[in-house]
N, C-alpha and C positions, 0 to 999 in steps of 0.2 A: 091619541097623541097627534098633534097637529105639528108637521115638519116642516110646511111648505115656505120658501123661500130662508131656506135654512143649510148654513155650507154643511161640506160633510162631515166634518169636526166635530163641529155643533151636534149632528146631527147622533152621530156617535156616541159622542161626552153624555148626550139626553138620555140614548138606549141602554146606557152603562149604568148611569145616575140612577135610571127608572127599577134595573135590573137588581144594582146592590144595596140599594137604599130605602131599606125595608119599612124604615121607622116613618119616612118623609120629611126627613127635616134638612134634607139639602145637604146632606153632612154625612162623608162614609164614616164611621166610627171603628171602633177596635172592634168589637163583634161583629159587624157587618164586614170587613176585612177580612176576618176569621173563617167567617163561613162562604166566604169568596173562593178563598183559596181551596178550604176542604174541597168544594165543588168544582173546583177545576180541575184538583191534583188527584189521584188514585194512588194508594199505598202500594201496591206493588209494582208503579212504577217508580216513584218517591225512591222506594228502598232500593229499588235495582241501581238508580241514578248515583244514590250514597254510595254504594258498595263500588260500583264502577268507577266512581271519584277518588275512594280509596283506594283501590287499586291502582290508577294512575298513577297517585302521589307519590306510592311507596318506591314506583315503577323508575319516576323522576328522580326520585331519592336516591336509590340504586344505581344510577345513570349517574349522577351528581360524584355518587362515592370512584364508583369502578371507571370511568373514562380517563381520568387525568393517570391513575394504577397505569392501566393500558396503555397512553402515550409514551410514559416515563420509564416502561417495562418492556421489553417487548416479550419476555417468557411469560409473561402475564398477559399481555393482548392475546396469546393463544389459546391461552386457559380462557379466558374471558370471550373469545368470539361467538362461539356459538349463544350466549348468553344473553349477550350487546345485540345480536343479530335479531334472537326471540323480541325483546323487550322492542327495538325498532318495528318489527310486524304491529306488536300491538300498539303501538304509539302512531300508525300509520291507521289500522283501525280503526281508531280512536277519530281522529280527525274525519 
């Protein structure tokens, strides 16, 4: 592969092209895609990723419900603090 007097872009865009572009026809296709990704990604990271996404969401969701409870309450913010306080650790993790 001949780079010389080639910005790093280029040069790049070539090693990626060269790398996924199995068939040679200048064109990533939906199968050459496909098996880009497979190759990139590992399943038991994939799945720990989802699950932890999920978790989040519910996390926010929860947050979403019980915050305005808690401002609007105050016998309810006390019930709710230790709870509020958990879900901030992991929203702080998270980040």
């Amino acid at each position: 592969m001949n780079l010389d007097g080639q910005t790093t872009l280029r040069m790049a865009e070539k090693m990626m092209m060269d790398e996924v572009d199995v068939d040679g026809d200048s064109q990533i296709d939906t199968d050459e895609f496909t098996e880009m990704i497979k190759k990139t990604s590992t399943s038991l990271g994939t799945a720990f990723h989802a699950t932890w996404d999920i978790i989040v969401s519910l996390l926010i969701l929860l947050t979403v419900i019980t915050m305005p409870l808690s401002l609007g309450w105050e016998e309810l913010n006390e019930f709710f603090f230790a709870m509020n306080l958990t879900v901030d650790f992991v929203f702080l993790f998270n980040v």
